[in-house]
C-alpha positions as CSV (number, residue, x, y, z in Angstrom):
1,X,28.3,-6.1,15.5
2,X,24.5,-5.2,16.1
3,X,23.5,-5.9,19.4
4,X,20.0,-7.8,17.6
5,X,22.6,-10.4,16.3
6,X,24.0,-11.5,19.4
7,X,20.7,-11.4,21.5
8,X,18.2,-13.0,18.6
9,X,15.6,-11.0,16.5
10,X,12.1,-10.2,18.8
11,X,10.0,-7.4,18.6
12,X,10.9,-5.9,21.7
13,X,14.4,-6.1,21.8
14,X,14.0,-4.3,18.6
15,X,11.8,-1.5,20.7
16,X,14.8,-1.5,24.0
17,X,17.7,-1.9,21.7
18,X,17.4,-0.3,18.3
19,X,16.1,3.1,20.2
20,X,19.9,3.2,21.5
21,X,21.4,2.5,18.1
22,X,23.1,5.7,16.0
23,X,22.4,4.8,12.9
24,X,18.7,3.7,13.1
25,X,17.9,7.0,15.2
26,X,19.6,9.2,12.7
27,X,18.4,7.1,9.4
28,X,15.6,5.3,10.7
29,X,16.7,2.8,8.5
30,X,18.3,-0.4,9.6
31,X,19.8,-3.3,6.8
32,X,20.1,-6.1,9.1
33,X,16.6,-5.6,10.7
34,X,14.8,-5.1,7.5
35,X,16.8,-8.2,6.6
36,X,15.3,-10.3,9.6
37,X,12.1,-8.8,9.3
38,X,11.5,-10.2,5.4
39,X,12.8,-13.4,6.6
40,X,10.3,-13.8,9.3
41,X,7.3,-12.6,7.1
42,X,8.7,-15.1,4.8
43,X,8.1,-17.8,7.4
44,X,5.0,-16.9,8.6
45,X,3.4,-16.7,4.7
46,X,4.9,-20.1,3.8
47,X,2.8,-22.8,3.3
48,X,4.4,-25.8,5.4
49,X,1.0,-27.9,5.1
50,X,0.8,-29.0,1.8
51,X,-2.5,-29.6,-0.4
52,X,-4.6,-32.7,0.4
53,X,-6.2,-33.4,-2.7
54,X,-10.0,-34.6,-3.0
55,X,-8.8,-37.9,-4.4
56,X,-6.8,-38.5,-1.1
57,X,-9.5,-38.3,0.9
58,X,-11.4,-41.4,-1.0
59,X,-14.1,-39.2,-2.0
């Protein structure tokens, strides 16, 4: 199990923790973080206020 998984996604555990893992300094490649990464940038891009309409304002 990746260390990330157990300790939650952040920016610099990615930095202290992936610098330690095999695979990502051999491939510098890593499934699960690109994985958690997308996701985030997901979050941040979704709209969670949706569209007041000019009607709704009564003008």
């Amino acid at each position: 199990m990746c260390i990330i998984e157990s300790i939650g996604y952040s920016e610099r555990n990615k930095m202290i923790y992936c610098s330690d893992c095999v695979i990502f300094r051999k491939t510098g490649k890593c499934e699960y973080l690109k994985y958690l990464e997308s996701k985030i940038r997901a979050d941040f891009t979704k709209d969670s206020h949706p569209e007041i309409m000019v009607d709704d304002c009564g003008f």
